[in-house]
C-alpha angles and dihedrals in degrees: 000000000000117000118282110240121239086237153348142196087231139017127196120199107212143033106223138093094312108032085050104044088045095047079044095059088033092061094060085070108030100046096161119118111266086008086123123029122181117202114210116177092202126359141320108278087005093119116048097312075068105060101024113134082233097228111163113197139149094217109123132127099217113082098212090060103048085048083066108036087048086068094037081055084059092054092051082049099048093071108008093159091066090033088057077221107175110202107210102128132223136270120199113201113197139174126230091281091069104032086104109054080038099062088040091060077050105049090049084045100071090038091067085038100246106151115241139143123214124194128202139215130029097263090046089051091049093053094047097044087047095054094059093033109025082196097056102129111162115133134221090025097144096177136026120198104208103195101194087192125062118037119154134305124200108268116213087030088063093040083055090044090058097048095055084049089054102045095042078058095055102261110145102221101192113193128206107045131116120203110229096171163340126262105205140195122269087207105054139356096273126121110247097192146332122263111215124169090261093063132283128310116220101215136166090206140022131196118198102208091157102132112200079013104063090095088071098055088039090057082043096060095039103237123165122289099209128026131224107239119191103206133208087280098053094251128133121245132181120216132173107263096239136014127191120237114188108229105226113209135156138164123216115215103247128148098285088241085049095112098045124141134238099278101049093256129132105266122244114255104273126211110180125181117184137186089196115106123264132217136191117269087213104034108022086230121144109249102181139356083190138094113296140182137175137177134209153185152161105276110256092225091053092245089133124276118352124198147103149226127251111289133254133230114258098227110225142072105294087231084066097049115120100211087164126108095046134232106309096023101055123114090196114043118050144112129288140213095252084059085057097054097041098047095045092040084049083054101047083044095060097034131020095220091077089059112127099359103105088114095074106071115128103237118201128103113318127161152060155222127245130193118223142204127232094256086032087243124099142273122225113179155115117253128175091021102289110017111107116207119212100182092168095183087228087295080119129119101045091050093082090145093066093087088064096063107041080048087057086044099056094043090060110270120114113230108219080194087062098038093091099061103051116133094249089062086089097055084043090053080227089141124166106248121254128234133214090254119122089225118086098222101052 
């Protein structure tokens, strides 16, 4: 561990997409030596930036949020090359039930110029999906969103790409050291400086970018535990302030072309969700007559096909929640067997290809927590004077572009990309709308 500065004029909490990305477009301003710190307690893309499945899309039913992937989209493609950013685009498959949210992103889609095509009617999907994989066979699919921007970028290998950027720029990024609290001003609210268990940190600014973490800063600055929500009606309800969702991904072990299309070329990144109902590969069984959805890529370290299923509520109170240690070394959170079933039969259901092939997941430890919001979208906002607050809702490692604009924020220019997740949209009753997906952050 290098040696923690007496002080900085900013300090960043967390090394991964967004500590990173902001202390990178910060730097373009401060450029003095120890301006901007950012305090890791184990290693860059060590936390959820680490293990993310590194999917990039648009496709979101809430306008607000396409409005600001579709920047984040522009950053990916401004280096691809360092980003390892693979532009393949994404392709979400839906049922009736969700023709209609899906031609509304569409339809929004076009308004902000972001290129997609989006076909209509189940013979019509068949068509489409059969002229990319001659063995699609998923039934009752009535529109297909083909994003031809986005796709999936290597994930460890961008976070590291952004810390060579910051550093080169003159960020200290000092490994090693945990937070374990905020010294604050007696004359005001601010935050005078960070306590870590190598000593204290003087600072003018902090930016929480802790991902599944964020629940403990939160706690140390002694924010509120539930938040007041005015709903539709104009009444008043109280929810906890975060809930855990553990992130269920796999990779079955699969010749690494083995998705390929039919003309030889690298799929675009699927996301297929199907009311039709699902059986077991292995036992024929039925699995589910629900609503179901599924994602899916090439690995990214060529050890066959990498993606996951819709998340499930931790159930128990978020201050009980054990998020170290984190992702594979958990013994608490990881995939099951039943993930595995369900995932592999999902994929033999949508292409042939997958028949028969269950046994070859790649069982070992797999998954993640993340840490939502009441309303499951971020929050991007200052709190206590001059601690800016990135609660990402687990939305996190494709919205690179974020950093930009809480740079821009701090520095004194107000984001209008940013302006729809701050923390008092919940008193206004001014809530992001909701789809018919079973994922929480569509």
């Amino acid at each position: 561990m290098s040696t923690l500065p007496k002080k900085a004029k900013v300090v960043i909490i967390g090394g991964g997409i967004h500590g990173l990305s902001t202390a990178w477009k910060l730097s373009e301003t401060y450029k003095n030596p120890g301006d901007i710190v950012i305090l890791e307690k184990k290693d860059t893309a060590a936390g959820a930036s680490g293990i993310a499945c590194g999917v990039i899309r648009n496709n979101y039913f809430q306008p607000a949020m396409r409005e600001l992937m579709a920047h984040s989209v522009s950053v990916w493609e401004s280096d691809p090359k360092a980003w390892k950013y693979n532009a393949v685009g994404y392709l979400q498959i839906s049922p009736e039930v969700m023709h209609e949210d899906v031609a509304t992103i569409y339809e929004q889609q076009k308004a902000i110029g972001y290129e997609s095509e989006f076909i209509e009617g189940e013979k019509q999907c068949t068509k489409y999906m059969k002229g990319m994989f001659d063995d699609w066979q998923a039934q009752g699919i009535t529109s297909v969103l083909h994003e031809k921007k986005g796709g999936y970028a290597f994930n460890k290998a961008s976070i590291k790409a952004l810390e060579e950027k910051s550093t080169t720029n003159g960020v200290e990024v000092i490994k090693g050291v945990t937070v374990t609290g905020f010294k604050k001003s007696s004359a005001s609210k601010a935050v005078t400086g960070v306590e870590t268990d190598k000593g204290i940190i003087e600072c003018e600014q902090v930016v929480v970018g802790a991902g599944p973490w964020v629940r403990d800063f939160w706690n140390m600055l002694e924010l509120p535990k539930v938040a007041n929500i005015k709903g539709k009606d104009g009444k008043f309800h109280k929810e906890d302030m975060w809930k855990y969702w553990m992130l269920q991904e796999g990779v079955i072990g699969v010749d690494k072309d083995f998705l390929r299309m039919n003309d030889g070329g690298q799929p675009p990144v699927m996301h297929v969700d199907s009311t039709a109902p699902l059986y077991s590969d292995t036992t024929k069984k039925l699995i589910t007559d629900e609503l179901w959805g599924i994602y899916y890529k090439p690995d990214i370290e060529g050890l066959g096909v990498q993606g996951g299923t819709s998340p499930y509520i931790v159930d128990k109170h978020f201050d009980k929640v054990n998020v170290d240690p984190y992702g594979i070394e958990s013994p608490e959170f990881q995939t099951t067997e039943a993930f595995n079933d369900m995932w592999c039969s999902a994929l033999a259901h949508c292409q042939k290809r997958f028949e028969g092939k269950s046994d070859l997941y790649r069982k070992g430890p797999s998954g993640g927590l993340g840490c939502m919001t009441p309303d499951n979208f971020p929050i991007f906002d200052r709190f206590l004077e001059n601690v800016y607050m990135i609660a990402d809702a687990n939305h996190g490692y494709k919205m690179i572009g974020v950093g930009e604009l809480v740079a821009q924020e701090i520095l004194g220019t107000e984001s209008e990309l940013l302006k729809p997740f701050r923390f008092n949209r919940y008193e206004k009753g001014e809530l992001h709308p909701t789809s018919n997906s079973p994922f929480p952050w569509s």
